[in-house]
Every structure is written in structure tokens, then in C-alpha cells.
N, C-alpha and C positions, 0 to 999 in steps of 0.2 A: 420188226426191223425198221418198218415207216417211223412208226413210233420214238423210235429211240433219236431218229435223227429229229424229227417234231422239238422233244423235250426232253436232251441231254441234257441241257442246260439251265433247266426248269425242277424248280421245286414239286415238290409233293402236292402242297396246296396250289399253285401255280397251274399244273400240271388239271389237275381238277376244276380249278375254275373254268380256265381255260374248256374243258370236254363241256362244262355245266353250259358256259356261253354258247357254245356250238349245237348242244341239243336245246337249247331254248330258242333259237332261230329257225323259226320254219322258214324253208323257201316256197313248199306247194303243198297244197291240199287239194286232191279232188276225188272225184266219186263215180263210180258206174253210174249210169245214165238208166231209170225207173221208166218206163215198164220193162225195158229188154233184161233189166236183173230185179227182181222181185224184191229182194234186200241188198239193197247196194253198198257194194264194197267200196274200203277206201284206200287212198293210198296216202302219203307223208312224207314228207323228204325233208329234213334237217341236213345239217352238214356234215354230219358224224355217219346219217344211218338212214335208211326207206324203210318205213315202216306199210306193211299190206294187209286189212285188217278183212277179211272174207267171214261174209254174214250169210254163213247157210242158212236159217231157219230164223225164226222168233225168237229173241233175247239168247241169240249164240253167236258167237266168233272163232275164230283161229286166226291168230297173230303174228304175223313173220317179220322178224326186224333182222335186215341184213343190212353188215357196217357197209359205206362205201370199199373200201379196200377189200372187201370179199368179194366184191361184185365184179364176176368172169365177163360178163356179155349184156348186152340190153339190147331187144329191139322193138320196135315198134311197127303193125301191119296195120293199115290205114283202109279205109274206105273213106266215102262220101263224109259222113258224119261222123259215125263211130270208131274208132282203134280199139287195138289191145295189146297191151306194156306186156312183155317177158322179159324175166329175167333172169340170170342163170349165175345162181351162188356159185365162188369155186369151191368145190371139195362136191359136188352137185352137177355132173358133167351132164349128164340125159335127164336131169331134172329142174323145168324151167317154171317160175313161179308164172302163171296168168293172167292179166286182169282185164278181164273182158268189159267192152258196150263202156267203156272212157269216152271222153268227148274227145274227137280229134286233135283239137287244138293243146286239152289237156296232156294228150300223149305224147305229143310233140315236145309240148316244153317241158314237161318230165325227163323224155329221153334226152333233150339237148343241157340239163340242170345236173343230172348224174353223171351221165358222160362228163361234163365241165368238172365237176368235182374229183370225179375218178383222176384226168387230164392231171387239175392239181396237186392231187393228192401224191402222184405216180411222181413229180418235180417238184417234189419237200414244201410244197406252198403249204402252210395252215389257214384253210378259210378262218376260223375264229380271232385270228390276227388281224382279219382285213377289216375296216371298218369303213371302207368305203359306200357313200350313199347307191352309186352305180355297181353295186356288190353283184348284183343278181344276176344283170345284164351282163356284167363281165366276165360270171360263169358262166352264163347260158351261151355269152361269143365261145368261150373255150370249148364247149361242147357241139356247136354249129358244125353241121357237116355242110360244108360248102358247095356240093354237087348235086342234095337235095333238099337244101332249104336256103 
């Protein structure tokens, strides 16, 4: 439905360059915090999609990529140093992804970066359009909850 108002008016290849641009922009990369996770997990955020990359053991992963537009809920529970990002696909009502022992700071501006995204995505904005230098900053204001940050 988003989709269609994005690029009714866009070609096929247009249409594609367009998603390629967007998934080649990272906005964040971070990582659970070593010792409290023994193989630290990562997380990713493009402008399309969050990628969560959990490294249970030695030379393994399991990889969740949820577009921004699937994404039901986010939150983030803070201590001192450490956080942990949930986050809750829709079609996934009692199933929240986890990403424990984050740096705080990292948690924060993840949730304030998806949120922004979610924000524009919801009022037909296409980030891959925007080519502004303060890109990042003016998703992250979009996503600023103002009563606790």
C-alpha cells in the first residue's frame, strides 16, 4: 500500500535503484557489549530495513531482517550502561526480538532512528529521496520522544 504511493510514478528500474540507494545507506551499526554477551550480537539499520544478527555459538548466526513498515513497536529498557532494543514485527504480536547488553547510548539512538523512519515512512516521505547532509539528525528529531530524551 506505502509502496504503491512511494512509486506509482516510477519506473521499474527507478523503482529499484531507488530500494538499492536505500539499502546501501547504513544509518547504525552496533553491537552487544563483550563480556556480558560471549558472541556479540549485531544490529543494522538502513533505511529500508533492521537487520539483527544473534551469534549463539562459534562460526553461527540467525539473521532477522525486518522492513521498517513491519515494524509494530520498539522499545528500549535502560540501565546505567547497558540497554536492550525490542522489537515487535507486526504479524508477531507476543513475539518481541531482543537485543541484550547494547550500549546505552547505542539503544537510544537506534530507537530514536527507527522510530524517525517508521514517523516517515507512515507520511509517504521516502528517505532515499532525501539527500540531505543533516539526513540522520532529521530522522533521529523525527523519532525524539520529547518527554524522555
Amino acid at each position: 500500500m506505502m509502496k504503491d504511493i512511494f512509486f506509482s510514478s516510477a519506473s521499474n528500474n527507478e523503482k529499484l535503484d531507488m530500494l538499492l540507494k536505500g539499502s546501501q545507506r547504513i544509518l547504525l551499526k552496533a553491537s552487544s557489549v563483550f563480556p556480558f554477551d560471549f558472541f556479540p550480537d549485531e544490529l543494522t539499520i538502513d533505511e529500508n530495513k533492521v537487520n539483527i544478527i544473534f551469534h549463539p555459538f562459534f562460526f553461527s548466526k540467525d539473521v532477522h531482517s525486518i522492513m521498517i513498515e513491519m515494524i509494530r513497536d520498539i522499545e528500549v529498557e535502560t540501565g546505567p550502561f547497558l540497554a536492550v532494543l525490542k522489537l515487535v514485527p507486526d504479524g508477531y504480536p507476543g513475539h518481541a526480538l531482543e537485543l541484550r547488553y547494547l550500549k546505552r547510548n547505542d539503544a537510544l539512538k537506534a530507537r530514536r532512528i527507527i522510530e524517525g523512519l517508521m514517523v516517515a515512512r507512515r507520511h509517504c516521505i521516502d528517505p532515499s529521496k532525501l539527500d540531505s547532509p543533516d539526513f540522520l539528525k532529521q530522522i533521529e528529531t523525527l523519532g525524539k520522544t520529547s518527554l524522555t530524551e
